[in-house]
N, C-alpha and C positions, 0 to 999 in steps of 0.2 A: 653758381659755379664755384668750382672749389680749386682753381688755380692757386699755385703755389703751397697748399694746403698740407703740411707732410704729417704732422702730428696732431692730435685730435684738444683740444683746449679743454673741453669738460665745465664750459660754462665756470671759468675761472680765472682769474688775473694770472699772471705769470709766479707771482710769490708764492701765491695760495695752491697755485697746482704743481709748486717744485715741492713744497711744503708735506704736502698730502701724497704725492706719491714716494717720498722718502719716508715718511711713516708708516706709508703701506707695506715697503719693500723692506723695514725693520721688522714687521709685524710677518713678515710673510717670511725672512729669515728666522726667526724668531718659533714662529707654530708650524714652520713645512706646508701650511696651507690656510686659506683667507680664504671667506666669500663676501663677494662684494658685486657690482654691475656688471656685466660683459664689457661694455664701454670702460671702466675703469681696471678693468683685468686686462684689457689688451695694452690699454697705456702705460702698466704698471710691468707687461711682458717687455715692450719697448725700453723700459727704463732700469729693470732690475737684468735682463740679462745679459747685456756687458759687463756690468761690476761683477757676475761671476766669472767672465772669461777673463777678467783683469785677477781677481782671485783666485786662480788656477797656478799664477806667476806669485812667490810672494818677495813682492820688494819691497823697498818703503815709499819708490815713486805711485805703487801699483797702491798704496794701503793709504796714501795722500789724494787719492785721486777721487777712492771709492771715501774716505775720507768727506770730502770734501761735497760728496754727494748725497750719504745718507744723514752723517753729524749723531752719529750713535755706539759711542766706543763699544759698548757691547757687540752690537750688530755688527758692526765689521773682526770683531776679534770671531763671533761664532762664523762671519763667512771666510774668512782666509783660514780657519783651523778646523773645522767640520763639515764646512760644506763644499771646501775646495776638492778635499781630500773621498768625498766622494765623488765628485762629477769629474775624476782627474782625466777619465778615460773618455768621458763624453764629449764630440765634436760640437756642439752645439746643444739649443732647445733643451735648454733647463727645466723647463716651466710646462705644464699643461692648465690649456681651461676646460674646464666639465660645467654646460650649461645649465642650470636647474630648476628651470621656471621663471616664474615670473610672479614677485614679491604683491603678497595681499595690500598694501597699502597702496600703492602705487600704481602698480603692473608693471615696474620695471624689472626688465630681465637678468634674472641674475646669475653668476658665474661663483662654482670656486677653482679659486688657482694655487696650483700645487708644484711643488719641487720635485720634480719626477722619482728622481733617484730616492726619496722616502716613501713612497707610497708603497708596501710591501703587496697589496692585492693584486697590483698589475702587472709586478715584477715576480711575483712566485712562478708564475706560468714559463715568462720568460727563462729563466734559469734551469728549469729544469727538463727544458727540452732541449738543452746545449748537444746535439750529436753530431756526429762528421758527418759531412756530404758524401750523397755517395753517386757512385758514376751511373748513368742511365741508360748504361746499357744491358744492364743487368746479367750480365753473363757471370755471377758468382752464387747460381742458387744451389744450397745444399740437394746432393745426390744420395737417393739411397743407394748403402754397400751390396754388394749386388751378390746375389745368392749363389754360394758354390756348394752343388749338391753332388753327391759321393755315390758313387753306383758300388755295391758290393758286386764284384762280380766272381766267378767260379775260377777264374783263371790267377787269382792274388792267394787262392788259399790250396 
């Protein structure tokens, strides 16, 4: 039974898995994308994508907070100044995982997790089909100009 069970441990004390997913989510600020296990990319979505929503805000409670959570002056200076400023218009869901098999050594299943708004292959499509909506009723389709034919007749000359 998994009562009360809200976050996944990862076969790790509590130090060792705040540890490891603050390193992840430097590394994953860091490169725009990480592979790693599916298990540890969902707990790593869990973990990194409020410090972007807190980064969206730049304050100095907002940069103590996220501070306080990754402990990597770097990472936090590239997430409140490049990656806020991307994701400024996104409501949520930072992060995508793309699953990719399952690792020769092991067969553990593996994931990479990516920062959406960098990936330029998934987003060229998106962009470039920005058109207006249009009404379904379609009563605007072009008519051809309608032919006006001229009779010479005997009575004009």
């Amino acid at each position: 039974m998994r009562h009360g069970k809200k976050i996944n441990h990862l076969g790790r004390k509590t130090a060792h898995r705040k540890s490891m997913l603050a390193n992840m989510a430097c590394s994953l600020i860091e490169h725009k994308r990480i592979n790693t296990t599916v298990a540890k990319a969902k707990a790593l979505k869990q973990f990194v994508e409020p410090m972007i929503t807190k980064s969206k805000e730049d304050t100095t409670h907002n940069r103590r907070i996220v501070m306080a959570r990754l402990r990597q002056k770097d990472a936090v200076a590239e997430l409140f100044r490049d990656v806020a400023a991307k994701v400024a218009d996104r409501p949520g869901g930072y992060t995508r995982i793309i699953k990719l098999g399952n690792r020769l050594g092991d067969n553990a299943d593996m994931a990479m997790i990516e920062l959406v708004d960098y990936n330029e292959i998934y987003n060229a499509d998106k962009k470039a089909k920005k058109t207006t909506r249009r009404s379904r009723r379609g009563g605007s389709k072009p008519a051809a100009a309608p032919v006006v034919e001229t009779k010479a007749t005997n009575e004009e000359e």
